[in-house]
N, C-alpha and C positions, 0 to 999 in steps of 0.2 A: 500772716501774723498769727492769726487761732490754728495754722497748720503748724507752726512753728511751737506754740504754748502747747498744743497737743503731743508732737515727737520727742518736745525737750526739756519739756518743763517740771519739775519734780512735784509741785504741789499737780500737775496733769495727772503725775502716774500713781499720786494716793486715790484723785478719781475716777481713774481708769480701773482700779484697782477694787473698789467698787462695785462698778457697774458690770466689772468683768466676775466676782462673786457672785453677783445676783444671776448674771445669766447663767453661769455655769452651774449653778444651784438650781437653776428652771431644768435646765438640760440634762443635767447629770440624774436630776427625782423621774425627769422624764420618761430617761433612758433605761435608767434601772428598776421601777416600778414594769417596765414591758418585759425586762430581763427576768424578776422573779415571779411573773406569771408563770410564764415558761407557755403562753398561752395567746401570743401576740400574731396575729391575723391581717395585713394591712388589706386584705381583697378586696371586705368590706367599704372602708372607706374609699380606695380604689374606683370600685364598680357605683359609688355615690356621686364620684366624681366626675364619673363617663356620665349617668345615664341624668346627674343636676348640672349641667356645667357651670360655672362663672356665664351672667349674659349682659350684656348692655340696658342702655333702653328703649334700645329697638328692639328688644326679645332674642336677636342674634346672639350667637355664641362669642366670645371676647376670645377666649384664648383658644379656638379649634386646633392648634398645631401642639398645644400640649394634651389636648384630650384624646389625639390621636398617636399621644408618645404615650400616655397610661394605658388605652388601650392595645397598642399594638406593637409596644414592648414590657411594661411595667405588670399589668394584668399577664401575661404569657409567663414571666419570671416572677410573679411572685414569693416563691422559698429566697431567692437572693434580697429582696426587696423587705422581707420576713427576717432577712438576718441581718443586713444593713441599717435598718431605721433602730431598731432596739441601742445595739452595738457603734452604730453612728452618736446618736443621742447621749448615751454614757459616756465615748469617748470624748467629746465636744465637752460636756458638762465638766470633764475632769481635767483637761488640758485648759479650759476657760481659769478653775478654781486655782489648780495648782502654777498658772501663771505658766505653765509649759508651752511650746511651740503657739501660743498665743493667736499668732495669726491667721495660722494655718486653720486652727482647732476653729474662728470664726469664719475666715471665709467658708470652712463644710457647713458651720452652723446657718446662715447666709443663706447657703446651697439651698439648705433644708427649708426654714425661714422662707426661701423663695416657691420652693416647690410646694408647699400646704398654699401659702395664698393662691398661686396658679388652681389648685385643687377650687378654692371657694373657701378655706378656712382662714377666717380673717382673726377671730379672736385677740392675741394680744399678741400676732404677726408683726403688726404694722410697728409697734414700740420695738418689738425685739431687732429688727430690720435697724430699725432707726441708730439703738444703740450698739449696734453690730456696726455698724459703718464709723460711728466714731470710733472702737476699739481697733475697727481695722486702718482707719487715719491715722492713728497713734502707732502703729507700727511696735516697733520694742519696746516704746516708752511700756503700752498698755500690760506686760511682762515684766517689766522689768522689779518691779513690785514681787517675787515669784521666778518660778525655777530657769524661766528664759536671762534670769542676770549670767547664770553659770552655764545651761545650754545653746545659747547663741554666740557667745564669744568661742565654746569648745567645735560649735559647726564651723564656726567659720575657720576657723585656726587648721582643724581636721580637711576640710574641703580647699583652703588655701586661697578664701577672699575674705581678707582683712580689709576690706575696702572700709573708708569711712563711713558708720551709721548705714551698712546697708540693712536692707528689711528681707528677713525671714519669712 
């Protein structure tokens, strides 16, 4: 029933519409304040992440299998990692705003969202997680408010799945 008010419901997609501002307006100041640095470094926080990790309260480590993926791929690649976060964050911010590819633009957001908590940064993670899952619930509705009314109908029609109500 709330899956239903969320995919189809038009008073849903002035909410969705929303929340999907707010985040995209978090993302996109995000993303472009590390863009007009021109001076964006993630090693730092990177090598904070290896050497504090997230730990329980037995003092063990919670998440070892992601501290050994920043280590021993994330820290190794940094310049990709250097040019993804900045460029990730802008893009997400701007696809969230302009109601574009909607879905898409939150699951990376999500991505992102997931991998700072895994790091130990909890800040205001936990809400944006939260309200990423509804957007990504809502599927079209949460676009449709915005440029996904005329880009999901032209995907589909171009790709040749007019399936009813599928999700982009």
């Amino acid at each position: 029933m709330f899956n239903n008010f969320l995919r189809e419901n038009n008073i849903a997609a002035a909410i969705l519409t929303i929340i999907r501002l707010y985040l995209g307006y978090a993302w996109f100041n995000a993303g472009l304040g590390k863009l007009q640095s021109g001076a964006f470094d993630a090693s730092g926080f990177l090598k904070g992440a290896i050497t504090n990790p997230v730990k329980g309260q037995d003092g063990n480590m919670v998440y070892g299998w992601y501290v050994n993926f920043l280590e021993s791929f994330a820290l190794p690649n940094i310049d990709v990692f250097n040019f993804i976060v900045p460029w990730g964050e802008t893009l997400i911010g701007l696809g969230l705003m302009l109601g574009c590819l909607t879905t898409a633009a939150m699951f990376f957001g999500l991505v992102m969202n997931f991998s700072f908590f895994l790091a130990g940064t909890v800040s205001h993670n936990p809400t944006d997680i939260f309200l990423g899952f509804i957007i990504l619930t809502a599927g079209y509705n949460a676009g449709r408010i915005g440029l996904d009314r005329w880009v999901v109908p032209f995907i589909r029609r171009t790709l040749g799945t007019n399936k009813a109500k599928a999700t982009v």
